[in-house]
C-alpha positions in Angstrom: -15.9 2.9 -8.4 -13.6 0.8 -6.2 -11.5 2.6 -3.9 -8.1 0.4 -3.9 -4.6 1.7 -1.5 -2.0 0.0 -2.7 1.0 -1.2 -0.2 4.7 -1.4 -0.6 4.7 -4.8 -1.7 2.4 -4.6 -4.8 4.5 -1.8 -5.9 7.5 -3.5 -5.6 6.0 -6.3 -7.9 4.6 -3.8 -10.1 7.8 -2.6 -10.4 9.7 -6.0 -11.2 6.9 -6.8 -13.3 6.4 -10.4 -11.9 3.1 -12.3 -12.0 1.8 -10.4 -8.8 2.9 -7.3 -10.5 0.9 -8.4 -13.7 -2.0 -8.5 -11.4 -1.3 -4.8 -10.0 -0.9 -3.6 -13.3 -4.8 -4.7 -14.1 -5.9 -3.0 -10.9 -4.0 -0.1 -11.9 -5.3 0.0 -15.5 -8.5 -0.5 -14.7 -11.1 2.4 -15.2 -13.6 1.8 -12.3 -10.6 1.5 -9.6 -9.5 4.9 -8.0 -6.1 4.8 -7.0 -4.6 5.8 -4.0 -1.1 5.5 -1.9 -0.1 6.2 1.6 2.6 8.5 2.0 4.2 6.4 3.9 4.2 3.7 1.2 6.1 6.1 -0.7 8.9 6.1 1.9 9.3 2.3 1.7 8.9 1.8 -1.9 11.7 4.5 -2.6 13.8 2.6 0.1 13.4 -0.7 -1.3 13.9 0.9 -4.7 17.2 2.7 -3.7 18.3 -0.6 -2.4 18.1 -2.4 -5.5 20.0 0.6 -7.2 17.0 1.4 -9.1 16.0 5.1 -10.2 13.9 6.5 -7.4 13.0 9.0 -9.8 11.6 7.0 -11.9 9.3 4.8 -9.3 7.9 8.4 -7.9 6.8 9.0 -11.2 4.9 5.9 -11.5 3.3 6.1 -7.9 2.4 9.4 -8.4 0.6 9.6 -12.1 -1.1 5.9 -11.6 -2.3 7.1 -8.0 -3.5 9.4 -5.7 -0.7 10.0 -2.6 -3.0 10.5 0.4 -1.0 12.5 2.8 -1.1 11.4 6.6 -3.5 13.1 9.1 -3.9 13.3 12.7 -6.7 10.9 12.2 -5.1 8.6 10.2 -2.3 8.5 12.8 -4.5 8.1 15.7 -6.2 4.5 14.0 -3.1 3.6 12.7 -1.9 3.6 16.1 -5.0 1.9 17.4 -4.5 -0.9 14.9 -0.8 -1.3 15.1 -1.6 -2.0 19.2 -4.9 -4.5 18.1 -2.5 -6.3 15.3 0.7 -6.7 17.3 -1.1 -9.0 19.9 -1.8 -11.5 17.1 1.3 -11.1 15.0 4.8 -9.6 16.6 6.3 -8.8 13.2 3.1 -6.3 12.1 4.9 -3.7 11.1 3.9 0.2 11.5 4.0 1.4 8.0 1.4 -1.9 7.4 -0.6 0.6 9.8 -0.6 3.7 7.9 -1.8 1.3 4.6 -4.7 -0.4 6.7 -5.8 3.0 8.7 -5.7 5.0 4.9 -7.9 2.1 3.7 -10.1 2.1 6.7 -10.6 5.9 6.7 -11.6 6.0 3.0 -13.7 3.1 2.8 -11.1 1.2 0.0 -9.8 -2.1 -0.5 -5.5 -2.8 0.2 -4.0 -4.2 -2.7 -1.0 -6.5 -1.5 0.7 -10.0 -1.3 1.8 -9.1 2.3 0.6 -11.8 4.7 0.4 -9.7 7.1 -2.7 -8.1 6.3 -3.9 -11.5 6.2 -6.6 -10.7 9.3 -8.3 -7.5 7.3 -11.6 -8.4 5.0 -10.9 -5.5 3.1 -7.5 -7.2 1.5 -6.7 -8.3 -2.2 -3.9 -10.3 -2.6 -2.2 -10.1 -5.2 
């Protein structure tokens, strides 16, 4: 089974149901992929959602019966930290929550699922 976390910006396409969306939704479907989200995700993809004027609500649900929300730990926070300070020498705009994704994948041993460039530098990405 393939661990897979996904980030903000496959949700969002999930969401919209655009190509890259159509592509999450075959991760998501698929029977040998466990699912998993940061909490943090969650945070961005109801802000990005609420900014649309989309139901919230309605995203949670999805998030939370098509994956597993992995709540944040010490740990997590220390090597998100540790890559947030490694990533921001090669790219200014890396953002933090990018960290939480990469340190939950990291920790668990999982793929990130994403079209965000900026995880462009970690072997364990699937771009969507």
């Amino acid at each position: 089974m393939t661990k897979i976390v996904v980030d903000a910006f496959a949700w969002i396409e999930y969401f919209n149901g655009s190509d890259k969306g159509l592509n999450v939704k075959k991760l998501l479907e698929t029977d040998h992929n466990e699912i998993i989200t940061c909490s943090t995700t969650v945070a961005e993809v109801i802000s990005k959602v609420l900014r649309k004027n989309l139901d919230s609500q309605i995203a949670l649900n999805h998030i939370n019966n098509l994956s597993k929300v992995i709540d944040i730990t010490q740990e997590i926070s220390i090597l998100a930290g540790e890559i947030h300070f490694i990533e921001k020498k090669k790219n200014v705009d890396f953002g933090m929550l990018d960290s939480f994704v990469a340190a939950t994948a990291k920790k668990l041993n999982a793929k990130i699922v994403t079209g965000d460039n900026d995880f462009k530098n970690f072997k364990e990405t699937i771009f969507i």
